[in-house]
N, C-alpha and C positions, 0 to 999 in steps of 0.2 A: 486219644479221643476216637470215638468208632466212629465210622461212617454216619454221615447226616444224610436220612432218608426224608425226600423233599417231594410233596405229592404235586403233579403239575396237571393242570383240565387239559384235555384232547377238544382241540375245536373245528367242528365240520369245514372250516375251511385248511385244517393240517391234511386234509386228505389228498391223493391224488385221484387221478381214470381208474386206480385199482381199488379201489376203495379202502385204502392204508395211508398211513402217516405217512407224508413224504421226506425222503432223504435230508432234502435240504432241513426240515420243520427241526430234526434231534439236533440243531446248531442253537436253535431258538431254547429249545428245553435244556440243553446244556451250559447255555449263559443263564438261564433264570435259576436253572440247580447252582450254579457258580456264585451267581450275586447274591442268593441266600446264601449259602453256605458259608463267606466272606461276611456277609454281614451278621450271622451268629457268633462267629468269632470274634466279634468287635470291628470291624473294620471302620469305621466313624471314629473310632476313638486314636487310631493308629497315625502320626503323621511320619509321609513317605510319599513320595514319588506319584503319577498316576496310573496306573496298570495298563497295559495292551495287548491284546493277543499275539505269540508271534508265530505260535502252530499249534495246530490242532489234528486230529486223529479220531476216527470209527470206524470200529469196525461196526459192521451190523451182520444181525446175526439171527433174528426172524421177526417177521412185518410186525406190525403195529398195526392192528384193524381198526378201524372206524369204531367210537363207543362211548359212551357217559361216563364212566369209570375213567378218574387219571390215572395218566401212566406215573411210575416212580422212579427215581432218581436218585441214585445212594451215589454220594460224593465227598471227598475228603480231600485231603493235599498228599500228595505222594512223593514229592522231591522237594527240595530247598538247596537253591547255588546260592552264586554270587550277588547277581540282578535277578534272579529270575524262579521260580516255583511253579510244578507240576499239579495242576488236578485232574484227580481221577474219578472217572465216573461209569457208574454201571446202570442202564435203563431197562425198567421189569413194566411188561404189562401188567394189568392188575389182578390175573392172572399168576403173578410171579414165574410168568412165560421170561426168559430172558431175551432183549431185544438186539441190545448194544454194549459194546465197551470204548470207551473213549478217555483218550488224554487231553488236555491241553496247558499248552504251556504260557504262563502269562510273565511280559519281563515287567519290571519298573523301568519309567521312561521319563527321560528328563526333555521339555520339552524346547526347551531354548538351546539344546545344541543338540536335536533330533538323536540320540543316542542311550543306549540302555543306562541308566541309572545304577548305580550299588543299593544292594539293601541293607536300610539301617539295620540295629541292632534290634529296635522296639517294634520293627516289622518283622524279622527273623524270630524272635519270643511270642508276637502274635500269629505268621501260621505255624508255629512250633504244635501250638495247641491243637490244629486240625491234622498234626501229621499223622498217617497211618496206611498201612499195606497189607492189604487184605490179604488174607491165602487164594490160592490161583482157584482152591472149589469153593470159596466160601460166597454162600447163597443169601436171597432177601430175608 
């Protein structure tokens, strides 16, 4: 599956004093490219575990200015363990200025003995289908 490009609204309160997206704001855009992205693939349909973040990663790489135009978010699954699967995400002004690249990593989590979960089989076939690894120059 290629990358799921996910259009998200800039809204005047993402900005900071400098009149940019602030740092923290690409955490908010990268869970909403996430929970689309998961729920393209089915995830309603998937029984397994509840998901948690257990790290995440950006790098940033130029601002994000203030603007009507959403920014975009091409997102896909990049690893698959035992409990646990990688999404990757790369955020373009609209523009197709490059802003960000980011990982995160989400486990399955069992919640009655606070501890990572195994992934079933029927979750491992469902993000099988998002899996993919972009090339390191490959653009919006």
């Amino acid at each position: 599956m290629p990358t799921v490009r996910i259009p998200i609204a800039r809204r005047f309160s993402d900005l900071d004093l400098l009149g940019h997206v602030n740092n923290v704001v690409y955490y908010d855009y990268l869970q909403e490219s996430r929970l689309r992205l998961l729920k393209s693939l089915g995830r309603e349909t998937v029984e397994a575990a509840p998901l948690v973040v257990a790290h995440q990663e950006i790098d940033y790489i130029a601002p994000l200015p203030g603007g009507v135009e959403p920014v975009v978010v091409e997102t896909w699954i990049e690893r698959i363990g035992t409990s646990s699967f990688t999404v990757g995400a790369i955020v373009w002004d609209s523009d197709d200025t490059l802003a960000a690249r980011a990982s995160t990593v989400m486990v399955f989590f069992d919640p009655a003995t606070g501890k990572a979960a195994p992934m079933t089989d029927q979750a491992r076939a469902w993000l099988a289908a998002g899996l993919h690894t972009p090339d390191s120059g490959e653009t919006s």
